[in-house]
Steps between C-alpha positions, in 0.01 A plus 500: 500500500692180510865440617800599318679192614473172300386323837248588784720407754782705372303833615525337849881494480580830298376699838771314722860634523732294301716318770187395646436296119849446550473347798164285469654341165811430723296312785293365243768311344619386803236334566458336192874396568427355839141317384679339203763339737259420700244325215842300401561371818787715627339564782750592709685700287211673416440579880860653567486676195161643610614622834859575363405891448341542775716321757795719307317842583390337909875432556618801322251730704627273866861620429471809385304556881737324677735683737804271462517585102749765397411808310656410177377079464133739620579689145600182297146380625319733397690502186353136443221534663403776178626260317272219536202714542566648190291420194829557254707200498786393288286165403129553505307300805333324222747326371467170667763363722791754415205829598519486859945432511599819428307578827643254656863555370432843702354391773809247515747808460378663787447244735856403473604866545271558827565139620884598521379828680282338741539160443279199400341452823345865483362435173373155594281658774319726237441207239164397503512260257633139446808455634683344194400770254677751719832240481453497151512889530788530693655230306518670201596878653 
């Protein structure tokens, strides 16, 4: 008996929970995102965008550890943190440039919340990333 889907590799994906699709499209898009900067010579911006998400969720896990952070900046962090995991967004990851800001909007939002908790110096020493796109950050929080 053949498949009931139009597409071989469609039987592969109908066994596999939907946020996992969900999520692979997501990543996959991404990347496509990040390779086309990169192919048009936006290197750099391609790089920071790259490690933007992940750098986010490092920093975001540091804090929420730390000691010195209060209780409720540990709850608007986890708040974001869910946030920028998540693959729901108000503008879809694939939509080139304006995608990844309403992440970063967030990630903004609470930064400037927990930096006047903790201050910037805490959240400086759980950046991992470059230096100015965590000024940019803060900048706009």
């Amino acid at each position: 008996m053949g498949s009931s889907l139009p597409y071989p590799w469609m039987d592969a994906l109908a066994g596999l929970p939907s946020w996992a699709v969900a999520l692979a499209v997501v990543l996959l898009v991404y990347a496509l995102l990040v390779a086309g900067l990169f192919v048009a010579g936006r290197r750099l911006l391609a790089r920071e965008l790259a490690l933007l998400v992940p750098n986010l969720v490092r920093l975001f896990r540091g804090l929420l550890a730390d000691p010195r952070v209060p209780l409720r900046a540990k709850i608007v962090l986890g708040l974001g943190l869910l946030w920028i995991a998540s693959p729901i967004d108000l503008i879809p990851e694939f939509v080139p440039i304006a995608g990844p800001l309403d992440d970063a909007i967030v990630a903004a939002l609470v930064l400037g919340y927990v930096s006047r908790a903790v201050g910037r110096d805490v959240v400086r020493e759980h950046w991992h990333g470059d230096p100015g796109v965590l000024a940019h950050l803060l900048r706009l929080a």
